[in-house]
C-alpha positions in Angstrom: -45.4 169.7 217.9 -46.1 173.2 217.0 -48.1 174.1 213.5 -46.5 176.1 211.2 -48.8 178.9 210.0 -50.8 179.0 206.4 -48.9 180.2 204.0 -50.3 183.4 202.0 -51.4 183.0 198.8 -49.0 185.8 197.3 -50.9 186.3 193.9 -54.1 187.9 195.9 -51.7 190.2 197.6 -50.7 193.5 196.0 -47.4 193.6 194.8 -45.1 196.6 196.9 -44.8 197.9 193.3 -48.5 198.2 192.2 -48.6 200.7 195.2 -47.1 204.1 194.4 -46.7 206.2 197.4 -48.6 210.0 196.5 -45.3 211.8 196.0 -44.9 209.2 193.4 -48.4 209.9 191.8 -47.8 213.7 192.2 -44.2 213.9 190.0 -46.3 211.2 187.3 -48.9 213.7 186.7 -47.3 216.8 187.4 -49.1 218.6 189.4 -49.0 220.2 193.3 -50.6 218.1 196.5 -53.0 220.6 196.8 -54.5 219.9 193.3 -54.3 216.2 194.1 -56.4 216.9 197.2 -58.9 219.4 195.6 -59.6 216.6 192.9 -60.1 214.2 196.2 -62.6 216.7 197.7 -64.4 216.7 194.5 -64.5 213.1 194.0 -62.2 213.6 190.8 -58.9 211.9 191.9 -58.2 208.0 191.5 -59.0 205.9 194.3 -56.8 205.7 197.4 -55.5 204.1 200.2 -55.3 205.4 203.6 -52.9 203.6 206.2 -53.7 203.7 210.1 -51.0 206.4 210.2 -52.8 208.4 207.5 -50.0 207.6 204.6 -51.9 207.6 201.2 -51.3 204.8 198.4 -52.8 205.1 195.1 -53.0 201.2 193.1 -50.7 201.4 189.8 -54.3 199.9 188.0 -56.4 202.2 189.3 -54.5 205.3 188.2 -53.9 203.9 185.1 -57.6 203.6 184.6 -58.0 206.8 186.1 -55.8 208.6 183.1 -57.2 205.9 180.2 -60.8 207.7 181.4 -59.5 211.1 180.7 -57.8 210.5 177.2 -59.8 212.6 174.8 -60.6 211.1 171.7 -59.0 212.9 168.5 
């Protein structure tokens, strides 16, 4: 009899929508890749993901703690 295999707990996975691909994170804040990556360089940009093939994925959380840390207060 063959096993079936576990079943993943889908709430501790990231949802394919609370990834946004860079182009995506580029048009949100409006600015060129090579700003993005001179803020990376810095240590300035929100956290990434980097895939095996070198693809970069930015968590919808962490950018939008990422922008709430910039707001300036009035």
């Amino acid at each position: 009899m063959a096993t079936a295999a576990p079943a993943r707990n889908r709430s501790t996975e990231p949802k394919r929508a609370d990834l946004l691909k860079l182009a995506e994170v580029l048009e949100e804040l409006d600015v060129p890749k090579s700003t993005f990556f001179r803020w990376k360089a810095l240590g300035a940009a929100p956290r990434t993901i980097k895939y095996p093939n070198g693809s970069l994925r930015i968590r919808r959380r962490d950018l939008d703690a990422w922008l709430s840390a910039r707001e300036e207060t009035a």
